[in-house]
VEXDREN-2710 file (C-alpha; in Angstrom, 1 decimal):
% VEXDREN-2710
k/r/px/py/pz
1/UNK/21.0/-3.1/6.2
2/UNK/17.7/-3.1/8.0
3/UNK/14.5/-4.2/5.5
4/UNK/11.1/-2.2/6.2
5/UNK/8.1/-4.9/4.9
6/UNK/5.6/-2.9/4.1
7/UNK/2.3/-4.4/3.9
8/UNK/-0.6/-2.3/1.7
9/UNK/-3.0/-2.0/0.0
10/UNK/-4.5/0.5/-2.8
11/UNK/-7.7/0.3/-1.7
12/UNK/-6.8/2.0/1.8
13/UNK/-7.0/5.3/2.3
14/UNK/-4.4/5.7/5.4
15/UNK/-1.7/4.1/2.9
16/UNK/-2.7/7.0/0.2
17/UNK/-2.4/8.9/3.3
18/UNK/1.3/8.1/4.2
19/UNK/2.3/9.3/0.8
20/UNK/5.8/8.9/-0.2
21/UNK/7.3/9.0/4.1
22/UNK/8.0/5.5/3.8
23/UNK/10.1/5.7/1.3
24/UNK/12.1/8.7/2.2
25/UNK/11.9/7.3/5.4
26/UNK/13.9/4.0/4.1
27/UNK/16.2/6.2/1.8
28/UNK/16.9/8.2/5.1
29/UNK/18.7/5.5/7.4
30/UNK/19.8/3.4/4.4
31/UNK/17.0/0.3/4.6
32/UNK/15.4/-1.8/2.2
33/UNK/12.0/-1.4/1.3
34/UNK/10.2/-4.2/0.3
35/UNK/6.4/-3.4/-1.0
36/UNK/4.2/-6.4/-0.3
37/UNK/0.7/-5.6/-1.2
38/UNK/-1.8/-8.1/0.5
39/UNK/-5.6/-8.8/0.4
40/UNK/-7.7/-6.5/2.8
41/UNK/-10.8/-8.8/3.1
42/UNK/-8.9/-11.9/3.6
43/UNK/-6.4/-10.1/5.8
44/UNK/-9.4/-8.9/7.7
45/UNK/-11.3/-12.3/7.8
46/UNK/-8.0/-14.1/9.6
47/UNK/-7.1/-11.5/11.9
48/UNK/-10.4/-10.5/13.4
49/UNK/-11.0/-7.4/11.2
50/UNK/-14.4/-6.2/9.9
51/UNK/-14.9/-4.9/6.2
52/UNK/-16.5/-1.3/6.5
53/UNK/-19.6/-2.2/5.1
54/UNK/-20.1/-4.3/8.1
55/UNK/-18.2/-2.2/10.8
56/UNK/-21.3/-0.3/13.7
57/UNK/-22.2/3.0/12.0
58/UNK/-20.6/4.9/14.3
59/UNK/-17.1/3.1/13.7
60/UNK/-18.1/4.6/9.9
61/UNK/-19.0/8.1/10.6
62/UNK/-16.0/8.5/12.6
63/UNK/-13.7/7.1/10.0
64/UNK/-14.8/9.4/7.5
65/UNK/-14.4/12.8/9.7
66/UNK/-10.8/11.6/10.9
67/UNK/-9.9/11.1/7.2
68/UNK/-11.2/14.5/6.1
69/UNK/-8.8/16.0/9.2
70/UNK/-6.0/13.8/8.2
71/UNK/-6.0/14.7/4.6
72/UNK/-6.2/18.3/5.7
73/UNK/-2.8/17.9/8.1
74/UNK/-1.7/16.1/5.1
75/UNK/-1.9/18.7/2.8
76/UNK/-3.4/16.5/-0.3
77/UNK/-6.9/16.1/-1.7
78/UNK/-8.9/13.2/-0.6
79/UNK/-11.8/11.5/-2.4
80/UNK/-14.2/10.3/1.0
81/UNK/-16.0/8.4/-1.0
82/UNK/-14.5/6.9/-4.5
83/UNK/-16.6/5.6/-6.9
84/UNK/-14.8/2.8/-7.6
85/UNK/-14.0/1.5/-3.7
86/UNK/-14.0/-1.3/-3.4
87/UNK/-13.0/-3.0/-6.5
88/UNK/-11.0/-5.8/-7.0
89/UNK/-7.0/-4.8/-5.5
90/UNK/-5.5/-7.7/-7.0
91/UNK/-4.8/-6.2/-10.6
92/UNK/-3.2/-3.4/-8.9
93/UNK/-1.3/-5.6/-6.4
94/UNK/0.3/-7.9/-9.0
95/UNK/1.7/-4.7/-11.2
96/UNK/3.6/-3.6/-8.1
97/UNK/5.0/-7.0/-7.7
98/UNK/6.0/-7.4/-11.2
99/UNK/7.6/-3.8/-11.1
100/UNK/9.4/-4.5/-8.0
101/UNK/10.3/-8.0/-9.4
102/UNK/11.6/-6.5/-12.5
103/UNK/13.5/-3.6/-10.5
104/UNK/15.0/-6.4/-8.3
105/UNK/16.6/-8.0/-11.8
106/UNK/17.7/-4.3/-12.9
107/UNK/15.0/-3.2/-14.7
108/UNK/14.4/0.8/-14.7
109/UNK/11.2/2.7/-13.1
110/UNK/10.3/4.4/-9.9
111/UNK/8.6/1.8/-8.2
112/UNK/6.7/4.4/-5.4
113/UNK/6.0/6.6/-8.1
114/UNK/3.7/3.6/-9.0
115/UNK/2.6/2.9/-5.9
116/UNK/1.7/7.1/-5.7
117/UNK/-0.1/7.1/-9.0
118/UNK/-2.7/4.2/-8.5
119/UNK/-3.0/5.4/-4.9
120/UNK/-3.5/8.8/-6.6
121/UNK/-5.6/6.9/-9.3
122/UNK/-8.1/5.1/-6.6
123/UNK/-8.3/8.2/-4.0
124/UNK/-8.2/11.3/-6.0
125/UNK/-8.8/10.8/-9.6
126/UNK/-12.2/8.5/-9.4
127/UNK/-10.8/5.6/-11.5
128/UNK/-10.8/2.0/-11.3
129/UNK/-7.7/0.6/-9.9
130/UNK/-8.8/-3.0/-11.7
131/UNK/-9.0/-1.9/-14.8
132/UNK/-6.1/-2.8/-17.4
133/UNK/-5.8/1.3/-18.9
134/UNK/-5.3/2.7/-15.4
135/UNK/-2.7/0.1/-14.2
136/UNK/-0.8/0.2/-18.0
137/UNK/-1.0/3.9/-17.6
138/UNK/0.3/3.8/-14.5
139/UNK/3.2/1.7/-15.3
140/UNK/3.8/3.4/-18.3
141/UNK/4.0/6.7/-16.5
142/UNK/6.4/5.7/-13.6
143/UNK/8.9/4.2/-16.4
144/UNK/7.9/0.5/-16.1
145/UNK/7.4/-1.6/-19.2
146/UNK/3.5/-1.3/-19.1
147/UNK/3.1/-4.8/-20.3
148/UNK/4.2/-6.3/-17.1
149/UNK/0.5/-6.1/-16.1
150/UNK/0.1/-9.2/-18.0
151/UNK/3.6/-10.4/-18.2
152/UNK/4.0/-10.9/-14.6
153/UNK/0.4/-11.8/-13.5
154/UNK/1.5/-15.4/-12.7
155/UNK/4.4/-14.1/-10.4
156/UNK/2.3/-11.5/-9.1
157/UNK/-0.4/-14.0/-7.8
158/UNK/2.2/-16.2/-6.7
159/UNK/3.3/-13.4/-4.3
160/UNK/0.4/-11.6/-3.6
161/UNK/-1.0/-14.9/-1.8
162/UNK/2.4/-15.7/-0.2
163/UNK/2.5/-12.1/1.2
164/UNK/-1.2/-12.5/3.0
165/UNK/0.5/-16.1/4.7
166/UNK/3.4/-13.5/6.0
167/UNK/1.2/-10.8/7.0
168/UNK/-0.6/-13.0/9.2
169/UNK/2.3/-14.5/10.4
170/UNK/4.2/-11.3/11.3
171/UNK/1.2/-10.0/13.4
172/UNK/0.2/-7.3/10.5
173/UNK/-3.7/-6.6/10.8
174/UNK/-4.4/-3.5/9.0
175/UNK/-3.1/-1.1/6.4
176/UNK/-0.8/0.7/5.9
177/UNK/1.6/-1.9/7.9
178/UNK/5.7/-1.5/8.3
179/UNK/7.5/-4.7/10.1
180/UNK/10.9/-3.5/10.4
181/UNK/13.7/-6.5/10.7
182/UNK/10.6/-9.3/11.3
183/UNK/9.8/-7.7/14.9
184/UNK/9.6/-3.9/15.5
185/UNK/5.9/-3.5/14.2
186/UNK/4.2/0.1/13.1
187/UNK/0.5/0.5/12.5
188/UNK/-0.8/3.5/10.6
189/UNK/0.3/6.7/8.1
190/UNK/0.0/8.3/12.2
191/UNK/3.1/6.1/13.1
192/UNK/5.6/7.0/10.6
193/UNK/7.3/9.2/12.8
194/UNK/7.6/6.5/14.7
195/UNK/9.3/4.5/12.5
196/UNK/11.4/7.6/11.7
197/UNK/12.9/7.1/15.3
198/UNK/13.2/3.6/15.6
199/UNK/15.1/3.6/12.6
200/UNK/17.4/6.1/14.0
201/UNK/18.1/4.5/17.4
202/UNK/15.6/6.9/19.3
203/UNK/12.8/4.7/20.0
END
């Protein structure tokens, strides 16, 4: 079986862009899927990467017209400018881990449901993917024990650092990023067709 890591993070738009492809995408060719949400900044800071507040203007504007396009070929609405991004991702980050931790050990929920709603939560909705009511919520609503926000903090910053170490070493340098078997690398929500081939023997 071939294992997609896919590296994230809530606080990008391009991985509320890709939706739920990567996961039909995995249940199409029979691979694992293995969420591993990392820090943008310090991704950023070791790989050469700018936060936007600090990218030329032009880099901005730019960003912000091809997300308004992309959201319109998408076919799903599209906050340009939160009010709550940035914020801290970490809170966020360790619920996913503890959810796909728990499913590993058999424990029921829809683990990109969750990933959906605090994507949804961040670049639709206007709310604060750090606070504890929009991650329980979240939880909750995707058929997770809503607890594991606290329950598997420990594990979940455990992991979310150990996952920035292997971004960096896999090459990853942005978001959203699929490593597919440790060497066939895909950049972007553009890219998942992509994947789609590669995955399929056409690429």
């Amino acid at each position: 079986m071939q294992q997609i890591d896919y590296y994230l993070t809530i606080l990008s738009p391009w991985t509320y862009l890709a939706g739920s492809r990567p996961a039909e995408i995995a249940a199409k060719h029979g691979a694992k899927l293995r969420y591993k949400p990392v820090d943008p900044g310090a991704l950023f800071q070791r790989t050469g990467g700018l936060a936007l507040p600090d990218r030329h203007e032009s880099r901005r504007a730019y960003r912000l017209q091809e997300l308004r396009r992309q959201s319109k070929k998408a076919g799903v609405p599209l906050t340009l400018q939160p009010a709550f991004a940035p914020t801290n991702p970490a809170p966020a980050a360790y619920a996913i881990i503890a959810a796909q931790e728990a499913r590993d050990k058999g424990a029921e929920g829809d683990l990109d449901g969750l990933v959906q709603a605090l994507l949804r939560a961040c670049w639709v909705e206007d709310r604060n993917v750090a606070e504890d009511e929009v991650i329980t919520g979240a939880l909750k609503a995707a058929g997770f024990d809503p607890m594991l926000s606290m329950s598997g903090m420990l594990t979940g910053a455990e992991l979310y650092g150990r996952f920035l170490e292997e971004a960096v070493a896999a090459g990853v340098f942005g978001f959203p990023f699929f490593v597919v078997d440790g060497t066939e690398h895909f950049w972007g929500q553009d890219r998942l067709d992509d994947l789609d081939l590669y995955l399929a023997g056409a690429l």
